[in-house]
C-alpha atoms as one frame of an Amber mdcrd trajectory, in Angstrom:
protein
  76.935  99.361  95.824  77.155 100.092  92.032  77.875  96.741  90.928  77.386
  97.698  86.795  80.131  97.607  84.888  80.607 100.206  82.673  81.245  99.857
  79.153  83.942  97.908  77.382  87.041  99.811  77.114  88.283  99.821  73.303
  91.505  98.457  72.696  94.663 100.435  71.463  94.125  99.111  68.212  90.966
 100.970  67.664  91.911 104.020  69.142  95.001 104.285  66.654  97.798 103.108
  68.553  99.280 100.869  66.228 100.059  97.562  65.328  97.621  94.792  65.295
  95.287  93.243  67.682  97.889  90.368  68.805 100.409  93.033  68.931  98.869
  94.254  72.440  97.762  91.469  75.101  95.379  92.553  78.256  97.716  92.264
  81.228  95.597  94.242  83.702  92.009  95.556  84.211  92.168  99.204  85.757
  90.444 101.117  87.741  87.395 103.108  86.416  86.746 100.814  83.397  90.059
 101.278  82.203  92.439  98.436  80.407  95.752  97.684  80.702  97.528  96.086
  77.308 101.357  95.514  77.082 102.973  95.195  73.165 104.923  92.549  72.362
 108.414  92.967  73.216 107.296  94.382  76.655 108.169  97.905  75.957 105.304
 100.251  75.905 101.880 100.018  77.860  98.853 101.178  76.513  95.984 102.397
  78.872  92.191 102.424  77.623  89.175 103.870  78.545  85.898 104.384  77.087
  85.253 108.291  76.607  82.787 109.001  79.439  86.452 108.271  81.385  88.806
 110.245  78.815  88.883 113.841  81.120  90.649 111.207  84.083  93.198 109.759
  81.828  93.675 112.828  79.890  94.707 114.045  83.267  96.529 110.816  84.257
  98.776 111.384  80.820  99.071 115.459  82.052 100.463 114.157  85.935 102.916
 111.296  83.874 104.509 113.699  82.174 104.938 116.607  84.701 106.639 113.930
  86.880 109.139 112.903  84.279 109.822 116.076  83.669 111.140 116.666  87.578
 113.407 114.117  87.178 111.712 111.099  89.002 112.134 107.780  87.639 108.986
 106.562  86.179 106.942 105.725  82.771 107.451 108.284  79.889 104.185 109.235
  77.736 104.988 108.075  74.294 101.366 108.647  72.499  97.790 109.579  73.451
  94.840 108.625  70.983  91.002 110.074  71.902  87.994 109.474  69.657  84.587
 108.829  69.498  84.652 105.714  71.113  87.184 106.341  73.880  91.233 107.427
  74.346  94.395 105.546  74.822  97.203 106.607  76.768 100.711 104.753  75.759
 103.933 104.740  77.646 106.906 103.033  77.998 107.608 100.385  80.407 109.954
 100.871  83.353 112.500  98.344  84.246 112.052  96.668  87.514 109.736  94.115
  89.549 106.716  95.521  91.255 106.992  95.570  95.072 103.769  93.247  95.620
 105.489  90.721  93.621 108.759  89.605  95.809 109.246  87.816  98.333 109.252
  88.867 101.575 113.492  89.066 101.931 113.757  90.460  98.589 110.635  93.333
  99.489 113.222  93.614 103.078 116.754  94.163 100.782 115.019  97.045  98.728
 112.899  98.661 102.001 115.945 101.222 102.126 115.803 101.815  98.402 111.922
 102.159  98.428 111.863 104.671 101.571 114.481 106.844  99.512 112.693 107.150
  96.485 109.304 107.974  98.426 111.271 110.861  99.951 112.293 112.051  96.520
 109.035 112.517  95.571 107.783 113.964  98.330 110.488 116.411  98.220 109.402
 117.762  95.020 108.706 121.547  96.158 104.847 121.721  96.777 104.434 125.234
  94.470 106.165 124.042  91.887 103.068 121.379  91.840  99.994 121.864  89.570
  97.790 119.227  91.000  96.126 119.500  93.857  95.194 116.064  96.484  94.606
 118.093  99.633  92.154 116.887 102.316  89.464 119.109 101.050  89.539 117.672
  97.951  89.643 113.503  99.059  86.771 114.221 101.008  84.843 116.139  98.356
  85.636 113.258  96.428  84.697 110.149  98.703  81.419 112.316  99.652  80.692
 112.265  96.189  81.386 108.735  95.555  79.643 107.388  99.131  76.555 110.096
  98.119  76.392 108.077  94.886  76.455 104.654  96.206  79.506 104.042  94.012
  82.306 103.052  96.287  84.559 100.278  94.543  84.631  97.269  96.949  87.851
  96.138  94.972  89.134  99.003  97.290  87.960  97.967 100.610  91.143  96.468
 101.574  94.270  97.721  99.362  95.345 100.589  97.901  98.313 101.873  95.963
 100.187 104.414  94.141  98.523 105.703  90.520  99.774 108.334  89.016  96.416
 109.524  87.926  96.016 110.578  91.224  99.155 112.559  91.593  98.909 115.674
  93.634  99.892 118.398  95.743  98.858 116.142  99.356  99.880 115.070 103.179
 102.665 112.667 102.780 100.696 110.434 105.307  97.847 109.957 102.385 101.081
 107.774 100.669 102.545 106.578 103.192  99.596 104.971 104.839  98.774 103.043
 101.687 102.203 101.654 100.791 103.196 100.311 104.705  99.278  98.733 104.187
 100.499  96.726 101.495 103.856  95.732 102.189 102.204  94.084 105.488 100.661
  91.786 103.035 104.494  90.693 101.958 105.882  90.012 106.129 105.387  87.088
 108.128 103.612  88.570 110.686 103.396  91.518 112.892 106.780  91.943 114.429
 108.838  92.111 110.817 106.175  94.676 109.635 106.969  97.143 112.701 110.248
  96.453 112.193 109.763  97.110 108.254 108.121 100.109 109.801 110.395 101.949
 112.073 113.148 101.059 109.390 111.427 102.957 106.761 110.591 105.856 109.101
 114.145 106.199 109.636 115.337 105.824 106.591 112.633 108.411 105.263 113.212
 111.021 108.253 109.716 111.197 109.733 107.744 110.328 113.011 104.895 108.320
 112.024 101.517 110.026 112.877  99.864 106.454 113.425  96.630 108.073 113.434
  97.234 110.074 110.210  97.911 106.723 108.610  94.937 104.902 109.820  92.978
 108.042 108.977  93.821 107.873 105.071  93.656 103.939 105.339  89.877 104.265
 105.581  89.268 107.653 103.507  91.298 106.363 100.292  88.738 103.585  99.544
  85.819 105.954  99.320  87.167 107.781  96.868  87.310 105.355  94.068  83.907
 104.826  92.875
């Protein structure tokens, strides 16, 4: 495994963003050497990335605001920096608590909600789409990240939705990753088939089991 960190992203600061330093805290490491600052009053977000990783957020800020643009709730790019020494990607915050952060009853009141807005996106017509996440192109990808030796461990055992990897893609590829981690919210394994079935019907699909376990193990070796 590629256990090297990369190097330090710069902060939003120095990639023209505004304000001053204590104006943006770190809330969040990202993936791929990126970091995660939030400004004071808990409004915008600032992404940051040194610029060996400014093509992927570049396309992160391109899949942000295509998605806004269909009408699906979500963050809003407000200002994108690049230089020298790395780019900055700043949007505004969206109102809400994140679904790995409930409890287990409050995860179980929105399930409904959560199922509904997953079938929004995914009914986005697929044409209309200019990103492509087929299977061809996950498997290029964890190829080249297994060929490497790269593969994130972080990534072993979790996985969720980033909008950097938005795409044209089988539902399942979703689907598998959030019912992974809202198993980590239930009890045990009898309220997470419920939770499952309930979503399935809610969302209008059969569950390809296999599909899901399928994508389980691919997504990890694609982050590397």
């Amino acid at each position: 495994m590629n256990d090297h960190p990369g190097p330090r992203p710069p902060s939003p600061v120095r990639l023209g963003a505004g304000g001053s330093e204590g104006d943006w805290m770190p809330v969040a490491a990202g993936e791929s050497g990126a970091a995660v600052f939030r400004n004071a009053d808990a409004t915008r977000y600032a992404k940051c990335v040194p610029a060996a990783e400014a093509t992927a957020l570049e396309a992160e800020r391109d899949r942000v605001a295509w998605l806004g643009d269909q009408g699906i709730p979500g963050p809003r790019v407000l200002d994108w920096h690049f230089g020298d020494t790395g780019a900055c990607l700043v949007t505004s915050a969206v109102s809400g608590v994140p679904a790995d952060q409930v409890s287990a009853a409050d995860l179980q009141a929105s399930w409904g909600h959560i199922a509904e807005a997953v079938r929004r996106l995914h009914e986005l017509p697929v044409p209309q789409c200019p990103f492509l996440r087929d299977l061809d192109t996950m498997i290029a990808m964890a190829r080249d990240v297994v060929a490497r030796d790269a593969v994130n461990p972080e990534f072993l055992l979790a996985g969720f939705l980033d909008l950097g990897r938005l795409g044209s893609a089988d539902r399942h590829a979703d689907l598998a990753l959030l019912l992974a981690n809202a198993r980590e919210t239930w009890n045990d394994e009898e309220p997470a088939r419920a939770a499952d079935a309930a979503f399935a019907e809610t969302y209008g699909i059969a569950l390809d089991h296999d599909r899901l376990r399928f994508y389980l193990h691919l997504d990890p070796l694609t982050w590397g």
